[in-house]
N, C-alpha and C positions, 0 to 999 in steps of 0.2 A: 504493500500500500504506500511504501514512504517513495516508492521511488517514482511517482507519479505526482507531478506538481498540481494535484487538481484547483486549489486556491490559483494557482496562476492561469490555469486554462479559463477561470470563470472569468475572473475579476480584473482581464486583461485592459487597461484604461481606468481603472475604476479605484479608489482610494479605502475601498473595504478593508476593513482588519481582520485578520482571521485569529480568533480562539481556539489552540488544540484542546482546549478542555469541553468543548462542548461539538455536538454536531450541526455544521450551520450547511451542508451540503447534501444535497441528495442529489442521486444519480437515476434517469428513468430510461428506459431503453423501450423502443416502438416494435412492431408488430416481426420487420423483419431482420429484425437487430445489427442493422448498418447504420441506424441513428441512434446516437445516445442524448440527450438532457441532462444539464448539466443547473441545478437551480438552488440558488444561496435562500435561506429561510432567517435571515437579519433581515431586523424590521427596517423598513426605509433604506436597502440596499437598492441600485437603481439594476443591477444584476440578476432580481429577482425573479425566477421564471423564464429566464435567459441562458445564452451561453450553447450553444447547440455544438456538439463534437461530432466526426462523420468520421468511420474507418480510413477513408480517404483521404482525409487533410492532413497536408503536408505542413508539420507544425515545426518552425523553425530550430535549428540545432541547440539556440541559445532558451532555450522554450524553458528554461529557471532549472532543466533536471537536477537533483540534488546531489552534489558529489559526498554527502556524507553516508556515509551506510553504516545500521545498525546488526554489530552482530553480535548478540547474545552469548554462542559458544566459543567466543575466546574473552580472558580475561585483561579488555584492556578497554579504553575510552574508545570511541564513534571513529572509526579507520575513515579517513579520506582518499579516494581514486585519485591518481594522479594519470591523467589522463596525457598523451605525446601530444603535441600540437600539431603533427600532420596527420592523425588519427580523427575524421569530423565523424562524430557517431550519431546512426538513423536513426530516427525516433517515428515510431510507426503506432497506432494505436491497433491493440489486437485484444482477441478475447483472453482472459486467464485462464481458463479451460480448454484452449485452443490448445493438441497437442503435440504443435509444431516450436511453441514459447519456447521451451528452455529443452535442451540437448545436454547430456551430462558425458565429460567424458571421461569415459574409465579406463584401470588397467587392472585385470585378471589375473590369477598365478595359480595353480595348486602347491601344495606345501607336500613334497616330495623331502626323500631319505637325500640325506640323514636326519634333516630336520625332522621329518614326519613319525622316525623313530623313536624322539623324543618323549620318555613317558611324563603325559601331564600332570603337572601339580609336582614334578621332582625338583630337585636344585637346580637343575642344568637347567632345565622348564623356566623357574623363575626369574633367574637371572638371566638367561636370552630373553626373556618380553620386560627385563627393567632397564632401559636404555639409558638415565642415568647414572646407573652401579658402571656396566659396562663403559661408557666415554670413561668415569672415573679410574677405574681399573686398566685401560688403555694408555690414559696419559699420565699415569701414574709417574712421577719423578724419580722413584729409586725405589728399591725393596723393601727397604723400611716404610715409603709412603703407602705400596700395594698392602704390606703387613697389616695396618692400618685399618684401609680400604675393606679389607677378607674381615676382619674381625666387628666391624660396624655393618657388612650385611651379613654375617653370622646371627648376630642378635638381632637385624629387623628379620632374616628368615625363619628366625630359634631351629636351629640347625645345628649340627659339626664343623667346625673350624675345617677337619680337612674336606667335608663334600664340601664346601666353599671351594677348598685351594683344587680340588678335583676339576670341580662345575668348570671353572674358569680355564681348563687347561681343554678341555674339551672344546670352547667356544675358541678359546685362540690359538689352537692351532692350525698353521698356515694352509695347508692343505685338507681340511677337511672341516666339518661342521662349526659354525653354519659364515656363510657367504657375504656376512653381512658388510656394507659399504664397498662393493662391488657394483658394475654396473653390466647386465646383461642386455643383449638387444632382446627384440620380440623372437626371433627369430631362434636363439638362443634356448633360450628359456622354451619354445616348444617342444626341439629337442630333446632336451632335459627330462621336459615331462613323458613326451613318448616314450624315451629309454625308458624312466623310473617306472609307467604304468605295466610295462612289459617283461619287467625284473618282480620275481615274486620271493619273497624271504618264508624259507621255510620256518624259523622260529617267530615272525611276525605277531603281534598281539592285538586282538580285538579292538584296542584301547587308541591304536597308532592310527595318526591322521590319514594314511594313506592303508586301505588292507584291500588287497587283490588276489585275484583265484583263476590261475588260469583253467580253462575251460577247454583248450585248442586238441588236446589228445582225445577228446569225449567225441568233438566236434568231427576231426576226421575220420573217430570209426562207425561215426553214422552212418556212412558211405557203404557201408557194408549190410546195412539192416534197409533201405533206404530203395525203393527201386526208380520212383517217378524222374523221367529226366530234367525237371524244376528243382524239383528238390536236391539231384545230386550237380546240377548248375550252380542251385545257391550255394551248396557244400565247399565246391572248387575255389570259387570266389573270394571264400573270408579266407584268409590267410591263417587270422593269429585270432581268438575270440578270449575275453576278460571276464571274470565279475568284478567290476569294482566294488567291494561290498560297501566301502567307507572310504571316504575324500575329504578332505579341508581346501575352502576356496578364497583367497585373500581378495577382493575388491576392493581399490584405492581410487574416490571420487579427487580427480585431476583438476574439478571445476567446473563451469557449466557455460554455454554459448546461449545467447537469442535469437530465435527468429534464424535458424540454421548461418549465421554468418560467417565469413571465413576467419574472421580477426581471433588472434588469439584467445584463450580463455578465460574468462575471469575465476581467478582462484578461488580457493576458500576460505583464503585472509586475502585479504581485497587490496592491503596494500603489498601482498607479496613477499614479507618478510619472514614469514615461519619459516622454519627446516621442516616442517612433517604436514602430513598430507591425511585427510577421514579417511578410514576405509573400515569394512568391515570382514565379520571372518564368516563362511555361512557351512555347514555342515552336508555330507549327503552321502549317493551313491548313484551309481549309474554301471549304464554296460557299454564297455572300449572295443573297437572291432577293424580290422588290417584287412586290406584287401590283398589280393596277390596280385603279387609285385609281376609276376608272369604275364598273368592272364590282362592286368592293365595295364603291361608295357604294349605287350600287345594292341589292346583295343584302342591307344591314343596315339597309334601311329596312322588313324587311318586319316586320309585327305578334308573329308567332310569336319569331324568335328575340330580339326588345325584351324582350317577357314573359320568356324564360325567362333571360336575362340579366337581367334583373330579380330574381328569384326566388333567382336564384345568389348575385346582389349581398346581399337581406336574408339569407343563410345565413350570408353571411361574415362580416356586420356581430353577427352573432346571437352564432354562436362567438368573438367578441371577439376574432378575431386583425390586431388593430389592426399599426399600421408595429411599432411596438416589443417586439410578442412574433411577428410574424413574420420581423425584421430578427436577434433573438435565435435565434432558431430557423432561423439559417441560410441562409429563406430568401428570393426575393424579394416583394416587392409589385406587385401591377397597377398599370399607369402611374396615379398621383395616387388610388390605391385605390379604384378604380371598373374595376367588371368589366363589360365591353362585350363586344358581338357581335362587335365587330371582332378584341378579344384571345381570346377563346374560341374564334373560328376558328386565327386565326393559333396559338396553342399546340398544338391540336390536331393543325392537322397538319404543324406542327413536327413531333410526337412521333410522326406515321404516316411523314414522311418519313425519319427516324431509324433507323424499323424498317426501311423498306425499302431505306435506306440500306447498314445491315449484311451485306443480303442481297445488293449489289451491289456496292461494296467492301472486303469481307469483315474491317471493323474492327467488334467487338464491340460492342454499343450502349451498354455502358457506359463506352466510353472516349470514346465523342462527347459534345459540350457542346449548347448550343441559346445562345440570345440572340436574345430577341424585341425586335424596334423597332415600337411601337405608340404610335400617338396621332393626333392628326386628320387629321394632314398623312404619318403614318407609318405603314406594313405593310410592315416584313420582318423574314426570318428568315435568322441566321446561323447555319449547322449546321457547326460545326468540330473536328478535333482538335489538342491542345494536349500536347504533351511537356517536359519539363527540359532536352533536348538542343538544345544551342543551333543545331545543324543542321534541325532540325524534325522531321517527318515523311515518310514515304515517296512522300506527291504523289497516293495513288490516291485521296485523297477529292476531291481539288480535279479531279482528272481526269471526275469525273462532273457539271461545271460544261461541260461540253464539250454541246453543243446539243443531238447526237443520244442522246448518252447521258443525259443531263438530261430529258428531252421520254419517255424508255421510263420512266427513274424515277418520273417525275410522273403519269405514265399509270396504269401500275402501282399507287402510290400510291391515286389515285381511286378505283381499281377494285376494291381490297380493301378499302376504306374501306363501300363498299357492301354488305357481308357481316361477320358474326362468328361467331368457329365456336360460340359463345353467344347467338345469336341463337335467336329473335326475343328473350328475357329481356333482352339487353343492349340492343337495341334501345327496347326499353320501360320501360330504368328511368328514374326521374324524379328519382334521388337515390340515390348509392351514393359510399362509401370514408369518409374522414374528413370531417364535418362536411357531409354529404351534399351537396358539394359537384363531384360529378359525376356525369352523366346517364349516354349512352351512351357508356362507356367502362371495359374490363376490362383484364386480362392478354392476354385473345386479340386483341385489337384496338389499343390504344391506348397503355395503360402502359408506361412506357419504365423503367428499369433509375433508382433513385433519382439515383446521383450525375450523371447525363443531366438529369435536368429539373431546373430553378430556382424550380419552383413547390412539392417534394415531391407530382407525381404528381396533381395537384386544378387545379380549374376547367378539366373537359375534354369534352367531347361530340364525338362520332364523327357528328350528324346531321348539325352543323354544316359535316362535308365532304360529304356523299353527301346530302343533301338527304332531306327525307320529306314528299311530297304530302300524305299523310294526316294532317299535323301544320302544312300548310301552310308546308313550310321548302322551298325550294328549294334546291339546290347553286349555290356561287358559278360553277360552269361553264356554268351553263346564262343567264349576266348578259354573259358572254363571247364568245359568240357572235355 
């Protein structure tokens, strides 16, 4: 509310005073809410019943906006913007509901080993999440200061003097846990995580952020009980199949854009000076699944889908949504901003197995997340949900990580991918949504629920599953075989 001058949009010419203690302004909005009213209730204001705002009015830069901004969660007086002077910022009147306002931009992690083998609530535990102990114990001046240092968080831990001196040797040593004051790209850090999901510890405990159950020996001797040639298509396919039973997800809000802009972000200390950033930790599980590397070296060497991944590519380069206005706008980039055959499969039918997900699980599709692992050496897809309770979830997504149930899902999946109740139109478009940045792919078919996809719903084609002779694409199932 404060950041809308509305005293000044009213009383523009006019010698009125404004009382923040009282309500002297109402706002009426008409039939088809591109007029709003703007009307002051001071008696003998000449303002009164006056003042008409339109969506459209182009209300000057200097239009009084407030550089002071009130924020509550940090402990300090009223932060002022300091705004560049070759920076003149729009000012556009739009609805507050509107859910185009505000774009938040985040960054993701799962909390993989070693970290994630940390058991919680130990020494090691506590002192890696007290950021002050640690800088102190870092820049400690000499042995006798560290001495110190171990002996004053002994008594706020009421602990042993040696799991202190323990705890501390574990975090700082240089080659192993944990990573902290490093900088990883995106690209990195997927890695990472593909590895880690992939790596299962036989001694692993219930308790540990990260517990995974490979599945992939169950999954190949289906092939053996299994006769339909779908079914042993879909088999061929997965490569590598997971339970994730249990995950930890770190979210750090970077800041938030208006009105999709490309201009940097506004923080979440406004003038910029913090060293740390909100985020939060959310809990869950999900099922991780590899395609073969074979079978989709194969099917993305064919002519057709190069072209039209090509085509996608100059669309995106066209609309200018370079890393920095789509890192601003929430959301992600295609690995090293190149949009390939390989990603446009793998997203898509992320987003088909999402839907059918829902259908089989019965978790909403917008409570599920996606997380694609794409690059030369990489195809998978991690489909998981994520809650605040540090208990997790109720287990039934990760239950469908289970071979037979996995293998009807997948089937399934294929099988409606080859139909749209939009068809043959969806089939045939060549360019639809924003930035005509997806072929075959609608509501009926493909789109998944926004806060579910990482891409905002774009660079997706449905051929890419279900294959089209006629267009010379074959389905990856038929490389499988």
């Amino acid at each position: 509310m404060d950041d809308v001058p509305w005293h000044w949009l009213l009383h523009r010419g006019s010698n009125c005073r404004h009382d923040w203690q009282k309500q002297t302004i109402k706002l009426h909005e008409n039939n088809t809410g591109k007029r709003w009213t703007l009307e002051c209730t001071v008696k003998g204001c000449s303002k009164g019943g006056s003042g008409k705002v339109d969506q459209d009015d182009n209300i000057n830069q200097n239009a009084g906006l407030n550089v002071v901004r009130h924020q509550p969660w940090l402990n300090e007086k009223d932060a002022v913007l300091q705004v560049p002077e070759d920076v003149v910022p729009e000012v556009r009147i739009a609805d507050v509901s509107s859910p185009g306002l505000y774009a938040v931009p985040m960054c993701s992690a799962l909390v993989i080993p070693p970290e994630s083998r940390i058991e919680r609530g130990s020494v090691t535990d506590l002192l890696y999440r007290s950021g002050p102990d640690k800088v102190a114990l870092k820049n400690a001046r000499n042995a006798k200061s560290r001495e110190l240092f171990f002996r004053n968080i002994k008594d706020k831990f009421g602990c042993l003097l040696s799991e202190v001196k323990k705890a501390w040797e574990e975090i700082d040593q240089p080659d192993g846990f944990p990573l902290y004051g490093e900088t990883f790209s995106p690209g990195q850090m997927q890695e990472d995580e593909f590895r880690a999901i992939l790596t299962t510890f036989p001694d692993q405990r219930e308790d540990e952020d990260l517990v995974t159950f490979s599945r992939t020996s169950q999954w190949k001797h289906l092939a053996d009980r299994i006769g339909g040639e779908r079914e042993l298509a879909c088999i061929g396919v997965i490569q590598e199949l997971i339970d994730v039973k249990r995950l930890r997800e770190i979210r750090v809000f970077k800041g938030f854009t208006r009105l999709g802009g490309p201009t940097p972000p506004v923080p979440p200390n406004i003038v910029g000076q913090e060293a740390w950033l909100p985020a939060i930790e959310l809990f869950g599980e999900g099922v991780f699944l590899v395609l073969s590397e074979k079978a989709l070296g194969q099917w993305e060497q064919q002519p057709s889908v190069i072209k039209i991944a090509a085509e996608l590519q100059e669309r995106f380069e066209a609309a200018g949504l370079d890393d920095q206005v789509r890192t601003n706008g929430g959301m992600q980039q295609p690995p090293n901003g190149r949009i390939t055959p390989r990603f446009i499969l793998l997203h898509t039918l992320s987003h088909m197995l999402i839907r059918q997900f829902e259908t089989s699980a019965g978790y909403p599709a917008s409570s599920l997340k996606e997380r694609i692992y794409c690059g030369s050496n990489m195809a998978g897809l991690l489909i998981y949900v994520a809650v605040p309770d540090v208990a997790g979830s109720l287990g039934g997504l990760s239950e469908l990580a289970k071979p037979e149930r996995f293998l009807a899902v997948l089937s399934e999946t294929f099988r409606k991918a080859e139909w749209c109740s939009l068809d043959p139109v969806c089939s045939e478009h060549e360019g639809q949504g924003p930035h005509q940045l997806n072929r075959s792919a609608c509501h009926g078919c493909a789109l998944i629920p926004e806060p579910a996809c990482v891409l905002g719903n774009e660079i997706l084609d449905r051929t890419f599953v279900k294959g089209d002779h006629s267009k010379g694409i074959a389905s990856p199932l038929e490389f499988a075989l």
